[in-house]
C-alpha positions in Angstrom: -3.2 59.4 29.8 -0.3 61.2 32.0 1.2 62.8 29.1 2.2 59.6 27.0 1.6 58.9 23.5 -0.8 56.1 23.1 1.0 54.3 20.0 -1.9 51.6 19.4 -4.2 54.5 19.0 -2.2 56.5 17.0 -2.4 53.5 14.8 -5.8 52.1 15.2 -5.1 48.7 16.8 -5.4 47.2 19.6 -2.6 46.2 22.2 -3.0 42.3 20.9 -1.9 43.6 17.5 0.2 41.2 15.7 3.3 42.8 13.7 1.4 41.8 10.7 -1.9 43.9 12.2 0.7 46.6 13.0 2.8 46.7 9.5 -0.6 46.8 7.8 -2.1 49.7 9.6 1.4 52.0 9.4 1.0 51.0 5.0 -2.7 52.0 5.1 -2.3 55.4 7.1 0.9 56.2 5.5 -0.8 57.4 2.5 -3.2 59.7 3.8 -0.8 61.3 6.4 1.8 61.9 4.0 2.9 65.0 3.8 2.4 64.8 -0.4 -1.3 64.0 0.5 -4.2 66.8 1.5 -5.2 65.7 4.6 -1.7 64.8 5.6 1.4 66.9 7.3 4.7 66.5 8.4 3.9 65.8 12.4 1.3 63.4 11.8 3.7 61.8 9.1 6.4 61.2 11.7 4.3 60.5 14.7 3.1 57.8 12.6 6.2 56.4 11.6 7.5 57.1 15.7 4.9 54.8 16.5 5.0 51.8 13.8 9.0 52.1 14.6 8.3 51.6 18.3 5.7 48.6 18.2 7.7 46.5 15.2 10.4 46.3 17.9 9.6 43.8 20.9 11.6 45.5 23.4 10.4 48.8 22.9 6.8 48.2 22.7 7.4 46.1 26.2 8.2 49.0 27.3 5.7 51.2 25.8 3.1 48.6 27.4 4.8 49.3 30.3 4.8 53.2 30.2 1.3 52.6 29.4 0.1 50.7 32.6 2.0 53.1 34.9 0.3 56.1 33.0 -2.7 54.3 33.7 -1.9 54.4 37.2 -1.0 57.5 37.6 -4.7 58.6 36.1 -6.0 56.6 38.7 -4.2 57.9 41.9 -4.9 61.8 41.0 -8.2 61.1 40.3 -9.5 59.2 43.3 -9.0 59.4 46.8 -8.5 56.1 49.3 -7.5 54.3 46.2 -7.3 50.3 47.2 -3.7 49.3 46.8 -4.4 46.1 47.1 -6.9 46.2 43.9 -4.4 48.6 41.6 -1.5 45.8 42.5 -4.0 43.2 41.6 -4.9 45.1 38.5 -1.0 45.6 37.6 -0.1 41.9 37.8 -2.5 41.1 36.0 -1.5 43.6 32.9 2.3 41.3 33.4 0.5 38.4 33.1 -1.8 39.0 30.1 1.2 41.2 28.4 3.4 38.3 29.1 1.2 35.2 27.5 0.2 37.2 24.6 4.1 38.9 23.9 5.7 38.8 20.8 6.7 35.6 19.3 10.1 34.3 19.0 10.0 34.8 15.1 8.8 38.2 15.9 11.5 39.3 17.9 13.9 38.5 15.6 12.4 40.0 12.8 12.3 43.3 15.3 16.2 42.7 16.0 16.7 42.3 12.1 13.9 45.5 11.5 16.6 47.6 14.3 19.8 47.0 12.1 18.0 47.9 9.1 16.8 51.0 10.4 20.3 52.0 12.0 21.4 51.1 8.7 18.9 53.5 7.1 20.0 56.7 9.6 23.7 56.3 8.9 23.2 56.5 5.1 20.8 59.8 5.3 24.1 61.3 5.3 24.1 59.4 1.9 20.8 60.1 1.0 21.2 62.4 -2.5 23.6 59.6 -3.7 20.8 56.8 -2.7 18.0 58.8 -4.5 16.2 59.5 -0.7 14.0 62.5 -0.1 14.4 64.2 3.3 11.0 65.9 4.3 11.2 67.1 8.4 12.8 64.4 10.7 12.8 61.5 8.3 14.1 60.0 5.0 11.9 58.2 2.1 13.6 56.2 0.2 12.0 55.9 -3.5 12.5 52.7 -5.8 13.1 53.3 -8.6 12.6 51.7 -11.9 16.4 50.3 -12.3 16.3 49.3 -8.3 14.4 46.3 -7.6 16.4 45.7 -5.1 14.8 48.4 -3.1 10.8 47.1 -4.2 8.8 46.1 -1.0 6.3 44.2 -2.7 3.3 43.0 -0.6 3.2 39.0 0.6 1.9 36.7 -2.7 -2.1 36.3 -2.3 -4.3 33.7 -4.7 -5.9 36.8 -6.3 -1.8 38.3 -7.3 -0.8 35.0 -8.1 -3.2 33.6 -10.7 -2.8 37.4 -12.0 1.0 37.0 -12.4 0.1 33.4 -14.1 -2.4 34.1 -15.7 -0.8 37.4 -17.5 2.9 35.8 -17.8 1.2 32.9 -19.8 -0.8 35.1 -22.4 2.5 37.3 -23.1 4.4 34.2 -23.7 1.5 32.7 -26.2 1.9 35.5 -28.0 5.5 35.9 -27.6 5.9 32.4 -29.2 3.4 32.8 -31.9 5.4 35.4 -33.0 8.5 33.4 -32.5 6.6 30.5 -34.5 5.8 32.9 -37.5 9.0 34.3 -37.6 10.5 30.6 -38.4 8.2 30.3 -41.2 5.6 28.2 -38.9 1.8 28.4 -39.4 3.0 31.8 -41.5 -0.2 33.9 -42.2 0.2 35.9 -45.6 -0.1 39.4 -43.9 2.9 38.5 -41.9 4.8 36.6 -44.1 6.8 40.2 -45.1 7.9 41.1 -41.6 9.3 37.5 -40.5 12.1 37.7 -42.4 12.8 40.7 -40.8 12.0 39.7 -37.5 13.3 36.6 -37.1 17.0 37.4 -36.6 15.8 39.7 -33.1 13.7 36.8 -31.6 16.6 35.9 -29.2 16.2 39.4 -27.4 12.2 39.6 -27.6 12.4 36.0 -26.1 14.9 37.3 -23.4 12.6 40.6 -22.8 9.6 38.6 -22.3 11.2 36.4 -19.5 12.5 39.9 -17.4 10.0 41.9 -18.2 7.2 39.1 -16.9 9.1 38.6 -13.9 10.3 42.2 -13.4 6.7 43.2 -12.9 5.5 39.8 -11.3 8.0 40.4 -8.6 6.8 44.1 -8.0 3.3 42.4 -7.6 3.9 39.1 -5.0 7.9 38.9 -5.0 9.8 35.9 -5.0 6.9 33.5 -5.5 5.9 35.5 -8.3 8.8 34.6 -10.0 8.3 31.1 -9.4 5.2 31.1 -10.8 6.4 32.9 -14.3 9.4 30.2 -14.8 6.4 27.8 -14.7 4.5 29.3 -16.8 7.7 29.7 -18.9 8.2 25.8 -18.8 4.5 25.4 -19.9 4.5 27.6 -22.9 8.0 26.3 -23.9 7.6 22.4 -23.3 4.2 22.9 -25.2 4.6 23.9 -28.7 6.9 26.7 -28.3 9.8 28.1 -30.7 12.9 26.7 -30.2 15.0 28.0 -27.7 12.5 30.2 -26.5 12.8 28.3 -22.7 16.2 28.8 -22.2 15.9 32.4 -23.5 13.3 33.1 -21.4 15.0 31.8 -18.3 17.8 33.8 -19.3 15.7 37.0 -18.5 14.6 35.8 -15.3 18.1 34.9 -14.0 18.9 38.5 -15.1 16.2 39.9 -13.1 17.4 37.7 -10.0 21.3 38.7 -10.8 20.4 42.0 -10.6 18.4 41.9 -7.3 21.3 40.2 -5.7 24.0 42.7 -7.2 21.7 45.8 -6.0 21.6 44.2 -2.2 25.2 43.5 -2.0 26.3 47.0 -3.0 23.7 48.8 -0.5 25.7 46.2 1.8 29.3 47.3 0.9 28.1 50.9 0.9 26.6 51.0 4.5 29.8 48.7 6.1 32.0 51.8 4.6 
């Protein structure tokens, strides 16, 4: 096609992709043209990202569209003779039209707007990259997340199958989080653990506070922010129903901690990149 890149192909969608059909198809491919991966390499690695970094941005995958059509054309007038103008101009407008009623949203472009700062922001601090725990590998930079930076998690959009997992698994930690907490305060005290309550009684205020970040840590790895939601209800279950005292508050400790954390991580990455 006249010597331009076809960026939906590259992809494997179609030119009525939505930016959710587009972000999808960039994760899936990602993985197997990684350079890390067997079938992957470096140029197919960063034509890939070249292409998801074109169509996530409205005005540039306008004008992709429109360095498509005229490609198109140009096929067309080197490989026919007496071409109809009249039908190829027909043909064009009607590309405009159909490009114009099915554009991007207005949500969309400013999402792409947003997704241009951020990856501005992300060239000016490869200079940074050692300091911010990036790999360079060719012409781009990965940025890994690590454990202590969940600030830098990109954690796919909540699902009913990842929430009632998150539920479901923050509620049977915290049952048996608070049966401990119970037998610890001499409550319902089975013989074989009547030796190690004593013992573990005065350290229930941090398991209390672990089980609350650790639940949520992960949850929000999982689904994000609605994960979290949905362990500081199951935290207001377990607690309002039969729990040790002060295991609620404790527990909601851990998740503000979490959230505290999140926030400080952003707002230095923030203060770094404005330097």
């Amino acid at each position: 096609m006249a010597e331009t890149v076809n960026y939906y192909e590259v992809l494997g969608v179609s030119r009525r992709a939505s930016q959710t059909d587009i972000r999808n198809a960039y994760r899936s491919l990602a993985k197997e043209r990684h350079p890390d991966h067997p079938t992957g390499s470096t140029e197919a690695f960063a034509l890939l990202q070249e292409a998801h970094a074109v169509l996530s941005d409205p005005d540039r995958r306008q004008k992709h569209n429109e360095a498509l059509d005229l490609a198109h054309a140009a096929d067309q007038l080197s490989g026919l003779e007496g071409l109809d103008w009249g039908s190829l101009e027909d043909e064009l407008s009607a590309k405009r039209s159909e490009r114009a009623s099915s554009g991007p949203s207005l949500g969309e472009r400013l999402r792409g707007r947003f997704g241009r700062k951020e990856d501005g922001d992300r060239e000016r601090g490869s200079r940074r990259e050692r300091d911010d725990g990036g790999r360079r590998r060719g012409r781009y930079v990965e940025r890994e997340a690590r454990w202590h930076e969940p600030h830098y998690f990109d954690p796919e959009p909540i699902t009913w199958r990842s929430g009632a997992i998150c539920f479901a698994a923050t509620f049977l930690a915290l049952l048996i989080v608070g049966q401990l907490g119970r037998w610890a305060t001499g409550l319902d005290t089975p013989p074989v653990f009547a030796a190690w309550a004593t013992v573990l009684r005065p350290f229930m205020f941090i398991l209390y506070t672990l089980a609350g970040l650790l639940t949520s840590y992960f949850a929000f790895r999982a689904a994000g922010y609605a994960a979290i939601l949905l362990v500081f209800i199951a935290v207001l279950v377990v607690g309002n129903r039969g729990g040790p005292e002060t295991m609620l508050q404790l527990c909601t400790l851990g998740i503000i901690v979490l959230l505290v954390a999140i926030y400080t991580g952003k707002r230095r990455d923030e203060a770094a990149r404005a330097r």
